[in-house]
N, C-alpha and C positions, 0 to 999 in steps of 0.2 A: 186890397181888391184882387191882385194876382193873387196872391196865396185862397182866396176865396173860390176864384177858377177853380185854379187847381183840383180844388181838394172834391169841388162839386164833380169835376171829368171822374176822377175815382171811385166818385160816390157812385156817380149815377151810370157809369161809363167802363165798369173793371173788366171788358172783356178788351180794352185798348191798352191796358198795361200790359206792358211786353216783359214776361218774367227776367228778370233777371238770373240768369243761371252765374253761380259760384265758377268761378273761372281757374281753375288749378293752374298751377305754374308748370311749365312743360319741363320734368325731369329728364337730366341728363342722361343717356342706357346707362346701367353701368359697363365697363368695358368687361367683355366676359374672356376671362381665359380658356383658351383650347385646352380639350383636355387630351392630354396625347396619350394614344394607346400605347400599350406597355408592346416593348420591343420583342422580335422574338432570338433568343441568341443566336449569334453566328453557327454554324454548321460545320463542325471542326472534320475537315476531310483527311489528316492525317493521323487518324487514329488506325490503328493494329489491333489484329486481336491477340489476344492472350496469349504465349505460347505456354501450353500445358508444363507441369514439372517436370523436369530430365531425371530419370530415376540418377540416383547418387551409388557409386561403387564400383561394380566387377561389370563390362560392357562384356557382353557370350559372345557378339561379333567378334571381338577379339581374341576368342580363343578358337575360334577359324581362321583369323588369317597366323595363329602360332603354328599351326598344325598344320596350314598348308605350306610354310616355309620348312618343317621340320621335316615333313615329306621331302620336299625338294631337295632339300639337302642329302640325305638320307638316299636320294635316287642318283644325284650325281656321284657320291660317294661309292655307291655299287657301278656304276659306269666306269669310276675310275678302277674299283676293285678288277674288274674285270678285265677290259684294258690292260693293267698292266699283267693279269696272272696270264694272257693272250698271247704278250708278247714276249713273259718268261719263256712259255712254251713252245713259243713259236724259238728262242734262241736256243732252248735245249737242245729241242729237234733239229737244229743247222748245227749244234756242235757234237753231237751224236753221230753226224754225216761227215764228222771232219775225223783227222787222223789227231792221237791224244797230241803230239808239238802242235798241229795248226792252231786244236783249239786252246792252246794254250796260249802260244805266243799273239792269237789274235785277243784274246783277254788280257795280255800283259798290256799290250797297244793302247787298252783303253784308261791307265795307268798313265801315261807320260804327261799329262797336263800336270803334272803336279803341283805346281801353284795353286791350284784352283781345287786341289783337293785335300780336304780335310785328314792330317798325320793319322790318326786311329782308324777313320774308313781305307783309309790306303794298304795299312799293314792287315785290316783285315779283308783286303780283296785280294792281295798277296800273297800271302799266308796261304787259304782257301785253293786260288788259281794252282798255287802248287800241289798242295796234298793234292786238289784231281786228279792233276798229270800225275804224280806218283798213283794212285790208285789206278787209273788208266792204262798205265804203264808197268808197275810191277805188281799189280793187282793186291797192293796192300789198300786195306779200309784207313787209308790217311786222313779225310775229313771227319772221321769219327774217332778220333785219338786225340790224345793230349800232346802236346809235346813232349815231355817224359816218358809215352807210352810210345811213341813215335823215333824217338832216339837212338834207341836201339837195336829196333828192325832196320834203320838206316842203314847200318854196317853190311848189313848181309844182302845190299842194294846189288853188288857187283860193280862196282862205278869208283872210280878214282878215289883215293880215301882226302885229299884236299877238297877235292866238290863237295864230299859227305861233310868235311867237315864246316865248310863253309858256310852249307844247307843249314846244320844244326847252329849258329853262332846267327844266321838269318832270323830262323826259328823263335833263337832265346831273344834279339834285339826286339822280336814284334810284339811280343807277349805283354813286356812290361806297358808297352802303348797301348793294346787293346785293353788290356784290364788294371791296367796301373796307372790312367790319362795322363805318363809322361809324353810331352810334345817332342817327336823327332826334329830334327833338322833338315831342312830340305837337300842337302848334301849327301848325308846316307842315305835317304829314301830317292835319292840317283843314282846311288851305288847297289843299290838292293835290290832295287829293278831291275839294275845292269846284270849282275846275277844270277837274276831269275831268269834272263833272259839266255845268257849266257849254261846255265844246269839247262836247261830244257834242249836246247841248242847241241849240247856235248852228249845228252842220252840218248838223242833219237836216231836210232838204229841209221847204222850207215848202210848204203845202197850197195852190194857187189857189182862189180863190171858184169857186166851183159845181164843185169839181171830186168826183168822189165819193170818199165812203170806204170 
C-alpha cells in the first residue's frame, strides 16, 4: 500500500521530486608549486677594463732620457775642462810675475808630501820644475830636450861642475821611473828634492851690497 503511494505522488505529482543532483566529492587543490623567477646574476663591481697591449721591444722614452744624461755629462765635463785650463792660466800668469828661483822653489813646495804622491808623477814634476828654471835661467830650451840632448849643454852652465854633476845623475835617476815604471824609494825622492832645492838655491844670482831690491 506505501509502495502504491509512492509511486502514484510520482505519477501524478513529478513536479515534487526534487532532482537529485550527482553530488562530486570535493577534490583536494593540488598544492601548486611557486614558480620562481629566474635570478638575475649578481653585478660583479670589480671588474677592470682591459689594459690595451704594451708594445714589446725598444721604449724611444728611453733614448731621451740616454741622451739627456750624455748631455749632462758631457757639460760637466767641459765645466771641468775649463776650470782647470782657468786655473793653469791663472798660475802661469802668477809665476810669469815671479823671479825664475821663486817660481821654482814654490813648485818644489808643492812636492814635499811625498807620501801621498805617486814615484813617476813626482820624478816627472821634478824633472820639468827644473828644466824651467834652467830655461828661465840660462835660457836653454830644457823642457824640450832629452836628457842626452840636455847633458851636454849642462857643462857650458858656468856653475860648479859637482852641482852639474849632480843635476845630470838627477836627471838619469828619473828617467828610468818616468818611462821604465821602476818604483823609487821614498828616501831618494827626499834627496832629490833636497837637491832640487838646494841647485836652484846655489844659481840664483847673489845680490851685491848696496844694490837695491
Amino acid at each position: 500500500m506505501r509502495l502504491l503511494t509512492i509511486f502514484s505522488i510520482i505519477l501524478f505529482f513529478p513536479f515534487l521530486i526534487i532532482p537529485v543532483l550527482p553530488v562530486k566529492a570535493q577534490q583536494q587543490p593540488e598544492s601548486v608549486t611557486p614558480v620562481q623567477q629566474p635570478q638575475e646574476p649578481d653585478v660583479m663591481t670589480n671588474i677592470h677594463d682591459i689594459k690595451p697591449p704594451e708594445p714589446a721591444g725598444f721604449d724611444p722614452a728611453l733614448l731621451w732620457y740616454v741622451l739627456i744624461a750624455v748631455i749632462a755629462i758631457a757639460l760637466i765635463l767641459l765645466l771641468v775642462f775649463l776650470w782647470k785650463k782657468r786655473k793653469k792660466r791663472i798660475k802661469h800668469s802668477v809665476a810669469a810675475s815671479l823671479l825664475p828661483e821663486e817660481a821654482a822653489l814654490l813648485a818644489l813646495d808643492e812636492l814635499l808630501d811625498i807620501e801621498n804622491i805617486d814615484g813617476k808623477d813626482f820624478y816627472f814634476r821634478l824633472s820639468l820644475i827644473l828644466r824651467h828654471y834652467i830655461n828661465d835661467r840660462y835660457e836653454i830650451n830644457a823642457p824640450e830636450m832629452t836628457t842626452e840632448e840636455l847633458v851636454p849643454k849642462m857643462d857650458r852652465l858656468g856653475i860648479d861642475k859637482k852641482l852639474v854633476q849632480s843635476l845630470k845623475e838627477l836627471f838619469h835617476t828619473a828617467d828610468p821611473v818616468k818611462f821604465a815604471g821602476i818604483y823609487p824609494v821614498a828616501s831618494r825622492m827626499e834627496s832629490d828634492l833636497a837637491f832640487g832645492r838646494k841647485f836652484v838655491k846655489e844659481t840664483t844670482p847673489k845680490e851685491e851690497p848696496g844694490e837695491d831690491k
